[in-house]
C-alpha positions as CSV (number, residue, x, y, z in Angstrom):
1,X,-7.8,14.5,-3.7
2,X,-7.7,18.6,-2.7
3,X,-6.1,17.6,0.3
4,X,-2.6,17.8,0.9
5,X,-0.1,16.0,4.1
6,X,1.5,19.2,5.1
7,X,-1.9,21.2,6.0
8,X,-3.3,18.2,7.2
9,X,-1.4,15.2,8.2
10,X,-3.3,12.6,6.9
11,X,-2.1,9.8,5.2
12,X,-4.3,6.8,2.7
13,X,-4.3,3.5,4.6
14,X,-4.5,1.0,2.0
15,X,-5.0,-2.9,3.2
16,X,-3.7,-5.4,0.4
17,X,-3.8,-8.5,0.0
18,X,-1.9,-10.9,-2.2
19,X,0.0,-14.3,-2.6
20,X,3.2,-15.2,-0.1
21,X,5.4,-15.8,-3.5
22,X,4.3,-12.4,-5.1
23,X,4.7,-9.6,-2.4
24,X,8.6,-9.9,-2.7
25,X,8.5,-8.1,-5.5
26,X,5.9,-5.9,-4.7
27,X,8.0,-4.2,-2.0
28,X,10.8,-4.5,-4.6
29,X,8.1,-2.6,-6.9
30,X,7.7,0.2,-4.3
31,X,11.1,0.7,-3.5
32,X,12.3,1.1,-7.0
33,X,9.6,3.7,-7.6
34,X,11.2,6.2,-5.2
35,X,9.6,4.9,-2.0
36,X,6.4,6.6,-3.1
37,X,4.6,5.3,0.4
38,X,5.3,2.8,3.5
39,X,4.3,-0.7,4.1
40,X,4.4,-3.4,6.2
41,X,3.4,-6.7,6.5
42,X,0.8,-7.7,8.6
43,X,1.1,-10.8,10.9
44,X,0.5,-14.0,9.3
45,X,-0.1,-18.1,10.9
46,X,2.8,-20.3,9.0
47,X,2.7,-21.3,6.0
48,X,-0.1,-19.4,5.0
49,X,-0.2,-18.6,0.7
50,X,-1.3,-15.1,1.0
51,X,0.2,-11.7,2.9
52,X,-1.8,-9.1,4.0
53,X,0.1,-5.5,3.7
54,X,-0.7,-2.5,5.1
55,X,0.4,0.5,2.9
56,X,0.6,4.2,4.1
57,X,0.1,7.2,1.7
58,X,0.4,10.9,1.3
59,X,-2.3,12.8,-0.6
60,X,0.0,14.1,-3.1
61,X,1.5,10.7,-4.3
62,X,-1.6,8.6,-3.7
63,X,-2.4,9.1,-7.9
64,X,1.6,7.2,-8.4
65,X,0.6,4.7,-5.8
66,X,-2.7,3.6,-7.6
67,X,-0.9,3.7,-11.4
68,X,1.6,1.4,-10.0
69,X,-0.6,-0.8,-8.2
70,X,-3.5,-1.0,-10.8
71,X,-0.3,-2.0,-13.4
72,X,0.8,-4.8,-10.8
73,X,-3.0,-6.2,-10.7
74,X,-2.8,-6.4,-14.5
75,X,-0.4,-9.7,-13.7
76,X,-0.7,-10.7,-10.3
77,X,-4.1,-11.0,-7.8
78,X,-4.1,-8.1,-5.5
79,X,-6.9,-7.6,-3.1
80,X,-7.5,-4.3,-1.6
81,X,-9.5,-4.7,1.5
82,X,-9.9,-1.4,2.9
83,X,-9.0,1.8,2.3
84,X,-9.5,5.0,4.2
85,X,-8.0,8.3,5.2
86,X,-6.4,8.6,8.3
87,X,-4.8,11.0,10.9
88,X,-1.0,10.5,10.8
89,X,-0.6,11.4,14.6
90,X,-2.7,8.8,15.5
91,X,-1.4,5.8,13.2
């Protein structure tokens, strides 16, 4: 990506999804990898197997985000729904 989030202040908005029992560690996974974006989980009916999490992204440490989350597919089902660039001011 040529764009970077001081000249532009966008941020990658990246929509997972993946099972209740997995996404645990898969915060734990981001944390430990020097918080290399944000995330939170999106609202979910009781009981339900799967979370949907919404994870935010600068440019510059989008390529570390994707190496990490393509090695956790490799063991676990994670879905990306959507993923798009967006204006930081307005998300």
């Amino acid at each position: 990506m040529n764009s970077d989030y001081s000249s532009e202040n966008k941020l990658i908005k990246t929509l997972l999804r993946m099972s209740k029992d997995y996404s645990s560690f898969f915060y734990f996974t981001l944390e430990a990898n020097e918080n290399i974006c944000f995330y939170s989980t999106m609202p979910f009916e009781k009981g339900q197997a799967y979370r949907d999490i919404v994870v935010y992204c600068t440019p510059e440490l989008d390529d570390h985000f994707q190496g990490v989350l393509k090695h956790c597919q490799k063991n676990h089902e994670i879905e990306v729904i959507e993923s798009s660039i967006v204006n930081d001011l307005e998300s």
